[in-house]
C-alpha positions as CSV (number, residue, x, y, z in Angstrom):
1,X,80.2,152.4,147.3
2,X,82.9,150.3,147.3
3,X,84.3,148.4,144.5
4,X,83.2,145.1,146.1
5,X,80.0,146.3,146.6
6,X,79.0,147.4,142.8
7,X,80.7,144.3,141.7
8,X,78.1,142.0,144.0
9,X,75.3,145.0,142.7
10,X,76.2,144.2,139.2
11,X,76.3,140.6,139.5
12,X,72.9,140.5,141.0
13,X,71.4,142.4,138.4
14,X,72.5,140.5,135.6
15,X,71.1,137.3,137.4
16,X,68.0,139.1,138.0
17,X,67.8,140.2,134.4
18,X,68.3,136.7,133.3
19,X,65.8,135.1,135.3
20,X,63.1,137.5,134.9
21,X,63.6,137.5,131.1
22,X,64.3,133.5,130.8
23,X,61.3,132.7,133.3
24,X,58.6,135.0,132.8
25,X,58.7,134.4,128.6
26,X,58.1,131.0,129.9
27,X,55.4,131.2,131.5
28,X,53.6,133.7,129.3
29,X,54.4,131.5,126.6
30,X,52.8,128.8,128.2
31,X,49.6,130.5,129.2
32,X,49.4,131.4,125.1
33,X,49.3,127.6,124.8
34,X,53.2,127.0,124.3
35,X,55.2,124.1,126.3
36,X,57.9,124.4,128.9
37,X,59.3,121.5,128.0
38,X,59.2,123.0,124.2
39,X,61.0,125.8,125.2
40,X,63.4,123.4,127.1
41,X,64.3,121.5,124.0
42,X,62.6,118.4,125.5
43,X,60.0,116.5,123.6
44,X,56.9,117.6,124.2
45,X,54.0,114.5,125.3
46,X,52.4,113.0,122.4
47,X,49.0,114.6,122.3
48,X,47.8,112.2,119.6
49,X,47.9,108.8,118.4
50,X,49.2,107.3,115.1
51,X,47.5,104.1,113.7
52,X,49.3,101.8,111.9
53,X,48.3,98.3,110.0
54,X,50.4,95.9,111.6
55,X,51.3,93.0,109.6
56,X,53.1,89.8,111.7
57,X,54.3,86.7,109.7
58,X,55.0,83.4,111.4
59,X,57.2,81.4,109.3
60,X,57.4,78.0,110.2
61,X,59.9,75.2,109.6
62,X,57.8,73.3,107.0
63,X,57.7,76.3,105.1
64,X,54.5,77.5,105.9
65,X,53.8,81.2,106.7
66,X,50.4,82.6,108.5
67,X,50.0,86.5,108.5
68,X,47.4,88.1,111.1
69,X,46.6,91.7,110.6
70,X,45.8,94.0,113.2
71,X,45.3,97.5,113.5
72,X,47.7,99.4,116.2
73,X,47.1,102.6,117.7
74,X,50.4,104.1,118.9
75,X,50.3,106.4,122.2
76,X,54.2,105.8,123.0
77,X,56.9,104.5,120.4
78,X,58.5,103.1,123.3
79,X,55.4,100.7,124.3
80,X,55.0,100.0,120.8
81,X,58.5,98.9,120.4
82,X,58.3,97.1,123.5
83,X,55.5,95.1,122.7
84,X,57.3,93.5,119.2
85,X,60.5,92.9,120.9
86,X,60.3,89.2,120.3
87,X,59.9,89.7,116.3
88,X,61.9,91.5,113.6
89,X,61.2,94.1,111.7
90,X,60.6,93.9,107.6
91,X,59.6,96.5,106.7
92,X,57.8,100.3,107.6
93,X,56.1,103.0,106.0
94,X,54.3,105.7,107.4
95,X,50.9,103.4,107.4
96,X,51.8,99.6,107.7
97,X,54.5,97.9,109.5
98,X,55.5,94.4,108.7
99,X,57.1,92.0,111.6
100,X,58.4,88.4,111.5
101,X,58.9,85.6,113.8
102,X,60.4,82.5,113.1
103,X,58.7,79.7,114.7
104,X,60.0,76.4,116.4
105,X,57.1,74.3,115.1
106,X,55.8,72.9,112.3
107,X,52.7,75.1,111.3
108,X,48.6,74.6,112.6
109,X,47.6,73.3,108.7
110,X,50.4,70.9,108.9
111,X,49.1,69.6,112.4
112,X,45.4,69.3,111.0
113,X,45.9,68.2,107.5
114,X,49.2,67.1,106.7
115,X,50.4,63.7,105.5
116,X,54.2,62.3,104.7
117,X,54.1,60.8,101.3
118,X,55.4,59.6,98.1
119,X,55.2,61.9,94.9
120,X,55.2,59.9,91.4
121,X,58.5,60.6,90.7
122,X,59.3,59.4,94.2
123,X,59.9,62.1,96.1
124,X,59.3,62.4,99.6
125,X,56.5,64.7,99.7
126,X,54.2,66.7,102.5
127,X,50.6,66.8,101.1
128,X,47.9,68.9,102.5
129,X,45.7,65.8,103.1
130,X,45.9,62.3,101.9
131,X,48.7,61.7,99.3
132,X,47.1,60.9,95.8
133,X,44.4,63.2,96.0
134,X,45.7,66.2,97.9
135,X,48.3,68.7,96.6
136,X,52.0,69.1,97.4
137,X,52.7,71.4,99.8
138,X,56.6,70.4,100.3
139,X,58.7,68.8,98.9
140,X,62.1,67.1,100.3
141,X,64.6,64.5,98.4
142,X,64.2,61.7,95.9
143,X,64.0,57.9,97.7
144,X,65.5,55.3,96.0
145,X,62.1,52.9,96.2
146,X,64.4,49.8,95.6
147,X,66.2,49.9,99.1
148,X,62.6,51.0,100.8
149,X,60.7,48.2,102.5
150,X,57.5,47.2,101.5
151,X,56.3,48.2,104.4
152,X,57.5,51.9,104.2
153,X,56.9,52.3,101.0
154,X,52.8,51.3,101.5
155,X,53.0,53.8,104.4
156,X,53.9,56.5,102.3
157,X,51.9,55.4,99.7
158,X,48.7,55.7,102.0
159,X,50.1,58.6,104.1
160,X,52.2,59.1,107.5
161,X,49.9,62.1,109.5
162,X,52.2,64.8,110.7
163,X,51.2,66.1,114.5
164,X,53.6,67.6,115.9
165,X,56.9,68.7,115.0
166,X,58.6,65.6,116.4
167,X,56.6,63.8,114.2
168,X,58.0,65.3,111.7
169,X,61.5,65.6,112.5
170,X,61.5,62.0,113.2
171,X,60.2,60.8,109.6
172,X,62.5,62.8,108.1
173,X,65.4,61.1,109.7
174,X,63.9,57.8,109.2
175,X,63.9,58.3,105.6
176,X,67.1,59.7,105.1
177,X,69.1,56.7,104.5
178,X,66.9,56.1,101.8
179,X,67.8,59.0,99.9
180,X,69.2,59.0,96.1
181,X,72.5,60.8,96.6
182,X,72.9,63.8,94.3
């Protein structure tokens, strides 16, 4: 033989050696219930699910946060990742994941129950009904009663009812000139 000839002999043997060792320890692994892609170095599929508590927070612009609680069963990080892109993350442990989301809009017990109004100390106030005889649930800056006119101060006095957030955005400018300065 030729030097050419063992060389090509040689080289053919080593790649036969290499595939029969590489691919056949694959496969037998695989038939004693190993992974290809384990023996890869690729992640294997997820052959269970994780399930978390997921808390989500709203947080509104009067203040006001809601929290729903649901229960998530995770198949694919990626899904579940996908499906809270809108909100940002708090917090994680192994067992409950916390999410927030700021929201453009006053919040739902604002829009049901919530009245502008006057505190005793004159303070333009959000009560959680009728002011007098609900409680405070915000609070905003003093008014200086003298420069009010009678009729805005008797509307505060018996309650402006907050619907929507351009309600409220627009009784807030309304009463700003009649602010005490600090």
């Amino acid at each position: 033989m030729t030097i050419k000839v063992r060389i090509v002999f040689m080289v053919m043997l080593l790649i036969g050696a290499f595939y029969f060792t590489f691919f056949y320890s694959e496969e037998k692994q695989a038939a004693d219930g190993g992974s290809l892609e384990e023996l890869n170095g690729t992640p294997a599929e997820v052959t269970s699910a994780h399930t978390v508590t997921v808390i989500l927070e709203r947080v509104y612009l009067d203040g006001e946060v809601s929290e729903e609680i649901v229960q998530e069963t995770i198949w694919s990080m990626e899904d579940f990742w996908a499906s809270y892109e809108d909100w940002q993350l708090m917090d994680m442990t192994d067992d409950e994941i916390v999410f927030q989301k700021r929201m453009d809009d006053i919040s739902p017990l604002l829009k049901s129950n919530g009245y502008f109004g006057i505190s005793d100390n004159g303070v333009l106030s959000i009560f959680n009904g009728k002011p007098g005889q609900a409680e405070i649930i915000q609070s905003f800056f003093q008014i200086d009663i003298e420069k009010l006119e009678s009729k805005r101060h008797d509307d505060l006095v018996n309650g402006i009812p907050i619907k929507s957030k351009q309600e409220y955005e627009e009784v807030l400018e309304q009463f700003k000139p009649y602010s005490v300065p600090k």
